[in-house]
N, CA, C and O atoms as CSV, one atom per row, in Angstrom:
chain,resi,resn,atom,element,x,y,z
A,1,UNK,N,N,-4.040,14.166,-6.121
A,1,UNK,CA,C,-2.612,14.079,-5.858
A,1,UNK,C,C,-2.022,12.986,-6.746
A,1,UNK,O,O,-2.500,11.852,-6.759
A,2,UNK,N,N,-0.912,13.370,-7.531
A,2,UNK,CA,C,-0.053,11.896,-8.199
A,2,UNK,C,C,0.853,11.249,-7.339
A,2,UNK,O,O,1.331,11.540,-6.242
A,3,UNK,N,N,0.938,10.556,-7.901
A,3,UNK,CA,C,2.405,9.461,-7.251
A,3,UNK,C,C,3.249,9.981,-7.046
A,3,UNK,O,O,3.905,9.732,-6.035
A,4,UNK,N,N,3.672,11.132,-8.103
A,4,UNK,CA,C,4.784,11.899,-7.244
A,4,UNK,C,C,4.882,12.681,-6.414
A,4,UNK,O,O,5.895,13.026,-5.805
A,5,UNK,N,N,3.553,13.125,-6.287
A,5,UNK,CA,C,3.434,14.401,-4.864
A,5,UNK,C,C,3.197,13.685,-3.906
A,5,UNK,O,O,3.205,14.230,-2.803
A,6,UNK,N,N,2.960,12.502,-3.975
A,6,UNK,CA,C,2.599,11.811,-2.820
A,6,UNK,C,C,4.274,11.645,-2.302
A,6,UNK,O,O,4.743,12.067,-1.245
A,7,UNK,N,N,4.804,11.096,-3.102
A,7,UNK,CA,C,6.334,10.603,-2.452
A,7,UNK,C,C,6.965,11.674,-2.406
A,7,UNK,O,O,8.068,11.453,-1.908
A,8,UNK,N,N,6.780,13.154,-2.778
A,8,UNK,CA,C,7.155,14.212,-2.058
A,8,UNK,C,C,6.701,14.757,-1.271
A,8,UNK,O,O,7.136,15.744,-0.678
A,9,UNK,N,N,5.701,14.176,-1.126
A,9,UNK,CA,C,4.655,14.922,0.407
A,9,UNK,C,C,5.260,14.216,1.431
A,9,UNK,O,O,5.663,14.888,2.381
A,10,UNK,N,N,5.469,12.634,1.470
A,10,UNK,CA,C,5.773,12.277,2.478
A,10,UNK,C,C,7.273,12.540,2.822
A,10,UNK,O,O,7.799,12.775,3.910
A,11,UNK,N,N,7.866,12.418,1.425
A,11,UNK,CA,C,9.376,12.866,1.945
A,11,UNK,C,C,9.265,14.349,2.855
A,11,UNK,O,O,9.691,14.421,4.007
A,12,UNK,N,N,8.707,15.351,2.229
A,12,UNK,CA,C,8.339,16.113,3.504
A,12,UNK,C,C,8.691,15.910,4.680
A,12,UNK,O,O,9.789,15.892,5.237
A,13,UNK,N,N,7.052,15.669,5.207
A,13,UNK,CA,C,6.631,15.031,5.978
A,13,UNK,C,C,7.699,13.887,6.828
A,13,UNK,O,O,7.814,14.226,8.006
A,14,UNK,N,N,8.198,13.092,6.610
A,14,UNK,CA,C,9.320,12.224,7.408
A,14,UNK,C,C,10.328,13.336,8.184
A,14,UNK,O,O,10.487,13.563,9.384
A,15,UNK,N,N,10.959,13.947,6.940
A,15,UNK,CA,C,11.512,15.555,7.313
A,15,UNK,C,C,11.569,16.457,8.576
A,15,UNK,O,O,12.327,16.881,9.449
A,16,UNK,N,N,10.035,16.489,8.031
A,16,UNK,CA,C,9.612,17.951,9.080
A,16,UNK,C,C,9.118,16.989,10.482
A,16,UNK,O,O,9.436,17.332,11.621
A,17,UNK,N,N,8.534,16.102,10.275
A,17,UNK,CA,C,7.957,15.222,11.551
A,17,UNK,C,C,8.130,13.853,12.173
A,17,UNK,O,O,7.809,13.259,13.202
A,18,UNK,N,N,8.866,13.621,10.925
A,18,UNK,CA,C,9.659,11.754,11.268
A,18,UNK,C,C,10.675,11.967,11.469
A,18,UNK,O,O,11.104,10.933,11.982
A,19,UNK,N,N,11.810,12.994,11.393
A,19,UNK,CA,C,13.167,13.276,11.632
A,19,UNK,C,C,13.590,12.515,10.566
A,19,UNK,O,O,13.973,13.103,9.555
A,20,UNK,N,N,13.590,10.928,10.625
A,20,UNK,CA,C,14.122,10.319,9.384
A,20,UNK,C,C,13.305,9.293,9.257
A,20,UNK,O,O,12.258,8.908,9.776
A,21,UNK,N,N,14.218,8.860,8.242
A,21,UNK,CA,C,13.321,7.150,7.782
A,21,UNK,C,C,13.485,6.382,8.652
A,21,UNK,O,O,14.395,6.706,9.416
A,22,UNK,N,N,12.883,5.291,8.925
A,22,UNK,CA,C,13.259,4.064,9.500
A,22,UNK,C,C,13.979,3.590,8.510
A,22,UNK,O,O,13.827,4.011,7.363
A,23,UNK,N,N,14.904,2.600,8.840
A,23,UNK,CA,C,15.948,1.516,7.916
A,23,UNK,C,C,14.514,0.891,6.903
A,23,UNK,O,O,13.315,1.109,7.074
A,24,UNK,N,N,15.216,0.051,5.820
A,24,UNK,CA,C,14.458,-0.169,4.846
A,24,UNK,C,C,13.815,-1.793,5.392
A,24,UNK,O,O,12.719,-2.325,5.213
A,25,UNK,N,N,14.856,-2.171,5.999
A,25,UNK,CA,C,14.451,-3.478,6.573
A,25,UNK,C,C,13.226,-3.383,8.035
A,25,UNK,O,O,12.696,-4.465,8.286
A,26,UNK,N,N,12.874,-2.395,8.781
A,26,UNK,CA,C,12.034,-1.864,9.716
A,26,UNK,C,C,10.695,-1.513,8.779
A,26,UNK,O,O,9.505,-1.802,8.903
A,27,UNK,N,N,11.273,-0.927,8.011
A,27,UNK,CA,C,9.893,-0.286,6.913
A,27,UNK,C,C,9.240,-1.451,6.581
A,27,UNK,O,O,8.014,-1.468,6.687
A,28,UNK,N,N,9.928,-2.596,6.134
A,28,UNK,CA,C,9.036,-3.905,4.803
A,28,UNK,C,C,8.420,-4.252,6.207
A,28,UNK,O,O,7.205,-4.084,6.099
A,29,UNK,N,N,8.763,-4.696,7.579
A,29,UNK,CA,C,8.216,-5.115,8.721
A,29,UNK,C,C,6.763,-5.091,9.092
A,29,UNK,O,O,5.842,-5.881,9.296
A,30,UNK,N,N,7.202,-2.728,9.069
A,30,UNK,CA,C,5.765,-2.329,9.599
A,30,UNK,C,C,4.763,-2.427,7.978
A,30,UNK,O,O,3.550,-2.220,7.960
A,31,UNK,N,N,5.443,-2.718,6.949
A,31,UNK,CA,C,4.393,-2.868,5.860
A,31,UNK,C,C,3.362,-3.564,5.870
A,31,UNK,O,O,2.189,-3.346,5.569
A,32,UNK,N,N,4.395,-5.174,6.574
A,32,UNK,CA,C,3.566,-6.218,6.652
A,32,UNK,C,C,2.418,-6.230,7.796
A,32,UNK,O,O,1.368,-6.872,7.812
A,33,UNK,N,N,3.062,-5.115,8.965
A,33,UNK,CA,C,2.315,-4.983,9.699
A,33,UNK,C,C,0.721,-4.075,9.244
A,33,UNK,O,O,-0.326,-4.218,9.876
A,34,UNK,N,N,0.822,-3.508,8.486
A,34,UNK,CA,C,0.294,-2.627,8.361
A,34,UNK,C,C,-0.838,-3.551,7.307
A,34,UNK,O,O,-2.035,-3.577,7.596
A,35,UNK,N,N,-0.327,-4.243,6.147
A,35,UNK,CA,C,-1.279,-5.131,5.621
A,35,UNK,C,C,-2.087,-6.010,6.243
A,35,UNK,O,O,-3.274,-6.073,5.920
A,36,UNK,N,N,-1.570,-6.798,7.206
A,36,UNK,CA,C,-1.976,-7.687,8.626
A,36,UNK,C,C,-3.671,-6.896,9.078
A,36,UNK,O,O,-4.844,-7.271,9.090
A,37,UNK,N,N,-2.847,-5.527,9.430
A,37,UNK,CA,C,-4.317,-4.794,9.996
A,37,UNK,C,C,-5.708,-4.688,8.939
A,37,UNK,O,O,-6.869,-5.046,9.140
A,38,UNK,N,N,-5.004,-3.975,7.621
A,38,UNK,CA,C,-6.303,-4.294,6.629
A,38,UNK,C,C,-6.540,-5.421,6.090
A,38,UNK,O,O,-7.346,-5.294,5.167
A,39,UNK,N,N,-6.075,-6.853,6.312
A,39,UNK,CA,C,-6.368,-7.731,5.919
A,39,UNK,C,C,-7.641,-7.988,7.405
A,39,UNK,O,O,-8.821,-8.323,7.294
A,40,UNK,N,N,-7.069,-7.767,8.358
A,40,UNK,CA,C,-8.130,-7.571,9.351
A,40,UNK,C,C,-9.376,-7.400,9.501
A,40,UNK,O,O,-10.197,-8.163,10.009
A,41,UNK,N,N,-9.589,-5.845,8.815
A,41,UNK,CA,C,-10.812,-5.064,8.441
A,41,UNK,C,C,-11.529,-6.088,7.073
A,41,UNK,O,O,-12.624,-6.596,7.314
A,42,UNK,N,N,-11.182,-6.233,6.322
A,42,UNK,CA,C,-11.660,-6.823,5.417
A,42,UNK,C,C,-12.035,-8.501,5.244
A,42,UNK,O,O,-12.735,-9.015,4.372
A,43,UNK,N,N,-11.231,-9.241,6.522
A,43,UNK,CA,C,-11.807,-10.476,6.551
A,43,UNK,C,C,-13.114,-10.264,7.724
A,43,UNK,O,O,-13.659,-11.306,8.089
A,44,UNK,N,N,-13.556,-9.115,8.238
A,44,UNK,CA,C,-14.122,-9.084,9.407
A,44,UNK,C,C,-15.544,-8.359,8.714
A,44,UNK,O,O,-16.642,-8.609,9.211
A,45,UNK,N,N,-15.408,-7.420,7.492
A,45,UNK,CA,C,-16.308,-6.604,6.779
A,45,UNK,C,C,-16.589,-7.560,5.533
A,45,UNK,O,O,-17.738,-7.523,5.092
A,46,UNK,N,N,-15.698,-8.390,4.930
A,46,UNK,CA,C,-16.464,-9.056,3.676
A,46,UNK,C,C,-16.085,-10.707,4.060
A,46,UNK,O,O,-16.541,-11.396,3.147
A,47,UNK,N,N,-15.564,-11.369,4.860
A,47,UNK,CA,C,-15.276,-12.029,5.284
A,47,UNK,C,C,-16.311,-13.206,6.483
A,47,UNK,O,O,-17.400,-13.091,7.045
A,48,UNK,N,N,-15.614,-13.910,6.448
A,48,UNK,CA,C,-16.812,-14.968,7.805
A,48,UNK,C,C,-16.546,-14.749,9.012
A,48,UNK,O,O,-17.056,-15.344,9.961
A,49,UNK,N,N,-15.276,-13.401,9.102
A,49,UNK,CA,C,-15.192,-13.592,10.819
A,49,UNK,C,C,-15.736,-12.080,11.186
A,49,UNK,O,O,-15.759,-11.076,10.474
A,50,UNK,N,N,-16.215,-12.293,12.696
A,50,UNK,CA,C,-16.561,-11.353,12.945
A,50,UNK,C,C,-16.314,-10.208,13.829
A,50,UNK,O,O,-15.902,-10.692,14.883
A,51,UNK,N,N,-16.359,-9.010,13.917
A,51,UNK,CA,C,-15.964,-8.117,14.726
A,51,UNK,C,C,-15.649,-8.198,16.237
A,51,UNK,O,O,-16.497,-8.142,17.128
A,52,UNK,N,N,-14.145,-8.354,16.431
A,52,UNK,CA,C,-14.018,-8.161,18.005
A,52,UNK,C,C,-14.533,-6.795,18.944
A,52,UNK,O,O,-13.977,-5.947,18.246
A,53,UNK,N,N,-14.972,-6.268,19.659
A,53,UNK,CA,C,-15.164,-4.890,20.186
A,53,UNK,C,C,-14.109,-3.802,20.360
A,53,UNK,O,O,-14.327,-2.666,20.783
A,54,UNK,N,N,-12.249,-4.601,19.751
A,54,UNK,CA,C,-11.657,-3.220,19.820
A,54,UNK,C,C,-11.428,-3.155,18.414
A,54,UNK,O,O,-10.351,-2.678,18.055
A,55,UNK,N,N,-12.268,-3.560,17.518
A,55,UNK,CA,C,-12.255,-3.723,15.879
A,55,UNK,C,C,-13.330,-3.127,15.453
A,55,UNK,O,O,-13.337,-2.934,14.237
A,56,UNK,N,N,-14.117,-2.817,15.953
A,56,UNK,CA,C,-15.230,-2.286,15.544
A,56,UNK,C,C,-15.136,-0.788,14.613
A,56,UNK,O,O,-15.741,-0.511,13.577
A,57,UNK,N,N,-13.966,0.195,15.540
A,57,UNK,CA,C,-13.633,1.230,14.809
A,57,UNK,C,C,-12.991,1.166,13.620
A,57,UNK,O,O,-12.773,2.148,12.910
A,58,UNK,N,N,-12.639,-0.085,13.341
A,58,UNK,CA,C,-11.665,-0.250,12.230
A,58,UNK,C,C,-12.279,0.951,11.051
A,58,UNK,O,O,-13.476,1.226,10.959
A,59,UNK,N,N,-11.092,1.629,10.126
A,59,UNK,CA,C,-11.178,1.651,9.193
A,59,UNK,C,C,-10.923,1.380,7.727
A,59,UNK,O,O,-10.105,2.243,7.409
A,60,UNK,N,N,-11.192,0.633,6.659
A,60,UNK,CA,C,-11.159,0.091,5.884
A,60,UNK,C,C,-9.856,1.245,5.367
A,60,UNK,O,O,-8.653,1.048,5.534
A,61,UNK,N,N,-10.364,2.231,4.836
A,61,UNK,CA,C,-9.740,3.066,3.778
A,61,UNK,C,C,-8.481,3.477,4.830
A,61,UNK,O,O,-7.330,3.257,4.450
A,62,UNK,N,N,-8.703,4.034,6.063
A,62,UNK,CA,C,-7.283,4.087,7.033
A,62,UNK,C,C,-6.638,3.365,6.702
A,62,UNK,O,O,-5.567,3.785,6.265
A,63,UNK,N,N,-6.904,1.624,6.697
A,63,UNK,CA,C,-6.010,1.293,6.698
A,63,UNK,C,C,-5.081,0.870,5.046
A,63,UNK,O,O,-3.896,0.585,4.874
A,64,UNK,N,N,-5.982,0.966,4.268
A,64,UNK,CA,C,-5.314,0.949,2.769
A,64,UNK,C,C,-4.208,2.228,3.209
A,64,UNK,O,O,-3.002,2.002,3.110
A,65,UNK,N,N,-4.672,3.511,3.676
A,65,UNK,CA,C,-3.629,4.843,3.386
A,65,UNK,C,C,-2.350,4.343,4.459
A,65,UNK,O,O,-1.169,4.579,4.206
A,66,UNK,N,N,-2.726,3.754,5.457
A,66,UNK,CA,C,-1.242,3.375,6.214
A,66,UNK,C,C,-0.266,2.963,5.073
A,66,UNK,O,O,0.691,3.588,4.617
A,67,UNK,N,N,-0.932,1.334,4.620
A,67,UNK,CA,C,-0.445,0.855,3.820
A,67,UNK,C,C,0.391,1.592,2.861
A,67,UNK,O,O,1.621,1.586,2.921
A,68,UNK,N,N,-0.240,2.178,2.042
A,68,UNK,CA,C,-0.139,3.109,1.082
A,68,UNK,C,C,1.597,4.209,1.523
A,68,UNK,O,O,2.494,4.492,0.729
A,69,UNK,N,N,1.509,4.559,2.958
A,69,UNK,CA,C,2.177,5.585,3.390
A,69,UNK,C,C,3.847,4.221,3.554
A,69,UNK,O,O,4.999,4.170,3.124
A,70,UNK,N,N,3.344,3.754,4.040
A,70,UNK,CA,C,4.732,2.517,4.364
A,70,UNK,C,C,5.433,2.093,2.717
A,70,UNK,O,O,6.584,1.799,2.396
A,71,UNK,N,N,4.343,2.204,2.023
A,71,UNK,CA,C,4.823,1.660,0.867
A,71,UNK,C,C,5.847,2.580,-0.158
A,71,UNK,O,O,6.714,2.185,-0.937
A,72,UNK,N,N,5.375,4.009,0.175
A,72,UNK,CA,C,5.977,5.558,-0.431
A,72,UNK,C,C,7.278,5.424,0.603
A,72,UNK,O,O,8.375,5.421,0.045
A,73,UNK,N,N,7.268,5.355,1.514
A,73,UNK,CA,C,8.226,5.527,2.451
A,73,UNK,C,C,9.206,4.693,1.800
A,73,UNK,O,O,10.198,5.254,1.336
A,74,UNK,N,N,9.079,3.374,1.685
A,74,UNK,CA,C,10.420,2.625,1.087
A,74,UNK,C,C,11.077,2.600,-0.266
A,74,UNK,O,O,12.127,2.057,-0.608
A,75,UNK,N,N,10.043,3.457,-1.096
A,75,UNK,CA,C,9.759,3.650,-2.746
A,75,UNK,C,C,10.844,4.949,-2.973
A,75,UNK,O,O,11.617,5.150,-3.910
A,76,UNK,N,N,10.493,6.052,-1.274
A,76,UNK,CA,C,11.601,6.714,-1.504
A,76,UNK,C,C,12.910,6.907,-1.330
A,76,UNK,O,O,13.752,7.687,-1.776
A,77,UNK,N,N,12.875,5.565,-0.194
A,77,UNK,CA,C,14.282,5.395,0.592
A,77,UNK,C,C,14.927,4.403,-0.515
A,77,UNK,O,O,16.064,4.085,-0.167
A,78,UNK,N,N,14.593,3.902,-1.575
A,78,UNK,CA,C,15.367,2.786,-2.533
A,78,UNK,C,C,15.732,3.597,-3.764
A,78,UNK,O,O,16.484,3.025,-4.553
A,79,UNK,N,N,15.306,4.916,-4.093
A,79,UNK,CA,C,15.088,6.009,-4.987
A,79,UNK,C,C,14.150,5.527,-6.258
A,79,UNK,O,O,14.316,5.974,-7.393
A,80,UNK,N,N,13.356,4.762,-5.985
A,80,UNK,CA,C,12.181,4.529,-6.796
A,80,UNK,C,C,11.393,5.233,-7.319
A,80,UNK,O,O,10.698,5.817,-6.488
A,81,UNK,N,N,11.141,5.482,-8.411
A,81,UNK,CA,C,10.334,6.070,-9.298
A,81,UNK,C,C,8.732,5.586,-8.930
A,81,UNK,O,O,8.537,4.706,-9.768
A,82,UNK,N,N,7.642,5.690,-8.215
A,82,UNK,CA,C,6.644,4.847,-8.039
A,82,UNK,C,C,5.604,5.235,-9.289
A,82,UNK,O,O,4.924,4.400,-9.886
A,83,UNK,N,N,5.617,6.714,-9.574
A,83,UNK,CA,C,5.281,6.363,-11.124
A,83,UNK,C,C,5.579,5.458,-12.569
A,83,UNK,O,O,4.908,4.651,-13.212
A,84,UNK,N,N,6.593,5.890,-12.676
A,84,UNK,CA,C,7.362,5.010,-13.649
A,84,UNK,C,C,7.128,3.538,-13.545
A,84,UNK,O,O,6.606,2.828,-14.405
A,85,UNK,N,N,7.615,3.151,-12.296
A,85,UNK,CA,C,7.475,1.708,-11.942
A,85,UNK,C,C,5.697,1.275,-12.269
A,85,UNK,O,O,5.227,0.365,-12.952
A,86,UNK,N,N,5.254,1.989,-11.735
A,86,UNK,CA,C,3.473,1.578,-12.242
A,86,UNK,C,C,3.321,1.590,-13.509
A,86,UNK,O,O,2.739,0.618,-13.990
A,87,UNK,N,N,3.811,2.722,-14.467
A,87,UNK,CA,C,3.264,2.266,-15.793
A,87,UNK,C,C,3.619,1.636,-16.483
A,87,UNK,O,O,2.958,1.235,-17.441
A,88,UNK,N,N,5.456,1.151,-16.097
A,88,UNK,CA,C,5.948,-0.681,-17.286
A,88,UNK,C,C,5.202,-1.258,-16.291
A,88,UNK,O,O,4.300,-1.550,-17.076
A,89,UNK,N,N,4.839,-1.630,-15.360
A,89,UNK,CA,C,3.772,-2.460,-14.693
A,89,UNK,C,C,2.488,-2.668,-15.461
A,89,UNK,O,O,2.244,-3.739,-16.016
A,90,UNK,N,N,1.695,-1.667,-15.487
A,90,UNK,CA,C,0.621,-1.790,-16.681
A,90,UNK,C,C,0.737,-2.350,-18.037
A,90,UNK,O,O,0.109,-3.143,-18.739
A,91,UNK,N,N,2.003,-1.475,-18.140
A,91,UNK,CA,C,2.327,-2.003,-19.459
A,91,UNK,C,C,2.079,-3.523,-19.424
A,91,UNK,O,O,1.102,-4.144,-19.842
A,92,UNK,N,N,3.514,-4.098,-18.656
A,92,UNK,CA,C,3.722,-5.461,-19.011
A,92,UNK,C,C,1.913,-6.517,-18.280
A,92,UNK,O,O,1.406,-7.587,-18.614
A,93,UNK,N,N,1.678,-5.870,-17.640
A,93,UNK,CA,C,0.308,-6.833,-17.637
A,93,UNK,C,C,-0.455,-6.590,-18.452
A,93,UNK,O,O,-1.359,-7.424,-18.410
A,94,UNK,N,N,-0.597,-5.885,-19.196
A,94,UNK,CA,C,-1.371,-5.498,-20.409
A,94,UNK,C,C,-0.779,-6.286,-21.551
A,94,UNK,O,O,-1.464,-6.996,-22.288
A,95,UNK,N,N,0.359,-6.147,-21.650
A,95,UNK,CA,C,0.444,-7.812,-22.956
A,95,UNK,C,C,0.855,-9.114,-22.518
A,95,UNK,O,O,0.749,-10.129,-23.207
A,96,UNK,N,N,1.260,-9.073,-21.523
A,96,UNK,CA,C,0.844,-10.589,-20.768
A,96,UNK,C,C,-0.118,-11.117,-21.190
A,96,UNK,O,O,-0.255,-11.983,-22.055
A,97,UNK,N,N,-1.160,-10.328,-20.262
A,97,UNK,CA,C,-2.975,-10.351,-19.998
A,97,UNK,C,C,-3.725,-10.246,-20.972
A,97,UNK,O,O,-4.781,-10.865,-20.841
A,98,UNK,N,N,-3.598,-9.702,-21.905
A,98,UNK,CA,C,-4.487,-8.898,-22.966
A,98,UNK,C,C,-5.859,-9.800,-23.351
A,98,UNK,O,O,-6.946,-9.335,-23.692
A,99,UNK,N,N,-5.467,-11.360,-23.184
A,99,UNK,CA,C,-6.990,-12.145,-23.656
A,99,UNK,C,C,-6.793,-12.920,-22.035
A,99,UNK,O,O,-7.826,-13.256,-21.455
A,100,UNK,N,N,-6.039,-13.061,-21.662
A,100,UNK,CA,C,-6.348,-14.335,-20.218
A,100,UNK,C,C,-7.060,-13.849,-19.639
A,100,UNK,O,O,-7.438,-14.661,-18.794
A,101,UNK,N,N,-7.639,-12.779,-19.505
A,101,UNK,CA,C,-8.974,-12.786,-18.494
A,101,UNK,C,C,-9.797,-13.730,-19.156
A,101,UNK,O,O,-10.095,-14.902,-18.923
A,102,UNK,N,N,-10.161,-12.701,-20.271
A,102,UNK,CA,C,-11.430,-12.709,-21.013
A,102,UNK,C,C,-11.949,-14.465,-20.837
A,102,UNK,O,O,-13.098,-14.878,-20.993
A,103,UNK,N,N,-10.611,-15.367,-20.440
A,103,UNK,CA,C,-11.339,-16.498,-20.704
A,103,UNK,C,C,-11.911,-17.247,-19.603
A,103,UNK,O,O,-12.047,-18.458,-19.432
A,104,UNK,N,N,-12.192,-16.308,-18.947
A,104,UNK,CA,C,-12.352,-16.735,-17.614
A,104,UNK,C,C,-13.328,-17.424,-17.688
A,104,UNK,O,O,-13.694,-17.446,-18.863
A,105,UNK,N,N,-13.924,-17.976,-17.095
A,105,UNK,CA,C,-15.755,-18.597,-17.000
A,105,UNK,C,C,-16.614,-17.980,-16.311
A,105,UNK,O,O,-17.826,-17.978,-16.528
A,106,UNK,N,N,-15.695,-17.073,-14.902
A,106,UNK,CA,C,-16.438,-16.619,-13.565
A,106,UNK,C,C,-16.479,-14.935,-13.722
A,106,UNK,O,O,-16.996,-14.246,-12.844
């Protein structure tokens, strides 16, 4: 699937089963909410803390696609291009960046 079928799938989808969007200011909310949770999974799976018993089901990749879904949701409610926007993104970190890794030590 590309970036754009994705933000037409979900536009769909909101459509046929969300009725509508949430406001854009509700959306960045549950984003953060939604990062909160996989920051969760991942300080608990690669991290020093450890699994509570209603965490256990967590899923890692669930929760990237929440993420993921909150993030299309506001990409389409602002009329964002989320393709476009990704590749001057690449772009511009690509000549930013082009040697600052490399000099890394680690």
């Amino acid at each position: 699937m590309t970036i754009k079928n994705a933000q037409l799938t979900i536009d769909k989808w909101i459509k046929q089963h969300g009725v509508r969007y949430f406001n854009e200011l509700t959306n960045m909310a549950l984003l953060t909410e939604e990062v909160g949770e996989m920051a969760r999974v991942i300080a608990r799976t690669y991290g020093e803390q450890s699994f509570k018993k209603k965490d256990k089901q967590a899923n890692l990749a669930d929760e990237m696609a929440d993420v993921l879904f909150v993030l299309i949701c506001i990409a389409n409610q602002t009329n964002t291009d989320l393709t476009d926007a990704f590749k001057k993104n690449i772009a511009k970190k690509t000549k930013r960046d082009k040697t600052r890794h490399k000099k890394n030590k680690n």
